[in-house]
C-alpha positions in Angstrom: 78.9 204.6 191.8 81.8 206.5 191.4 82.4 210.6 192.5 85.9 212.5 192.3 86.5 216.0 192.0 88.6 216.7 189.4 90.3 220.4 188.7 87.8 221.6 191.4 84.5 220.0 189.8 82.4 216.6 190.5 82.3 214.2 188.6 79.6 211.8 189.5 78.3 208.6 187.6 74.9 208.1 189.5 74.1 212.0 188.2 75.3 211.9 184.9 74.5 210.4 181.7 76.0 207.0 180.2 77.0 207.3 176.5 78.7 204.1 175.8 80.3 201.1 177.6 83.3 199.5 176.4 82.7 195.9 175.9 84.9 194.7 178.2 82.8 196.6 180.7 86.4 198.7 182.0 85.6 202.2 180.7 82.8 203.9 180.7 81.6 207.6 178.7 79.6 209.7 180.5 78.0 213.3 180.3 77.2 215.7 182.9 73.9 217.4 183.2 75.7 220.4 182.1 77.1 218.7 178.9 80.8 218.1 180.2 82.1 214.4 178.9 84.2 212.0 181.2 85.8 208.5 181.4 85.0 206.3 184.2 87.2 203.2 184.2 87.4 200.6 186.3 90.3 201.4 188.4 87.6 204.2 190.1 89.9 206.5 187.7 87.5 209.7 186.4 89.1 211.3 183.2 87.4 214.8 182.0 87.5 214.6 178.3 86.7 217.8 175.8 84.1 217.8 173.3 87.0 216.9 170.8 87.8 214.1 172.7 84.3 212.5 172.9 83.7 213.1 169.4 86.9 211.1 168.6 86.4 208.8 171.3 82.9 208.3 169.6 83.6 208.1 166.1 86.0 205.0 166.7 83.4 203.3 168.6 80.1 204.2 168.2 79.0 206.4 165.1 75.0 206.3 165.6 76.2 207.4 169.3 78.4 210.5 167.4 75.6 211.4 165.6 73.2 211.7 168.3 75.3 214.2 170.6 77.3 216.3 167.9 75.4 215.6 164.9 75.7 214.4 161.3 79.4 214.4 160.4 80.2 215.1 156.8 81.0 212.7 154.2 84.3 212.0 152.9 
């Protein structure tokens, strides 16, 4: 479990939702309940991310992940 407040919100693992876990288990992807994305890492570091973010983040690691949160991107 990790909570920080961060720009005057919480972040909180055990209340939000896991997207993806690196495989080196070190960094984590989570989303709030109210749809905000963050990186957890290891260090008990918590990183708000944007939407951009994540869907970069996700893209390089985990397309069927991308898909389900933002969609279908288009082809090249």
């Amino acid at each position: 479990m990790m909570r920080k407040v961060v720009n005057g919100k919480l972040y909180d693992t055990d209340k939000s939702e896991l997207v993806y876990t690196e495989e080196e288990g070190k960094r984590w992807l989570y989303r709030t309940k109210k749809g905000n994305f963050f990186k957890a890492y290891s260090t008990n570091d918590i990183v708000p991310i944007t939407d951009e973010q994540a869907k970069e983040y996700l893209g390089e690691h985990d397309v069927e992940k991308y898909i389900e949160y933002f969609g279908e991107p288009e082809e090249a």
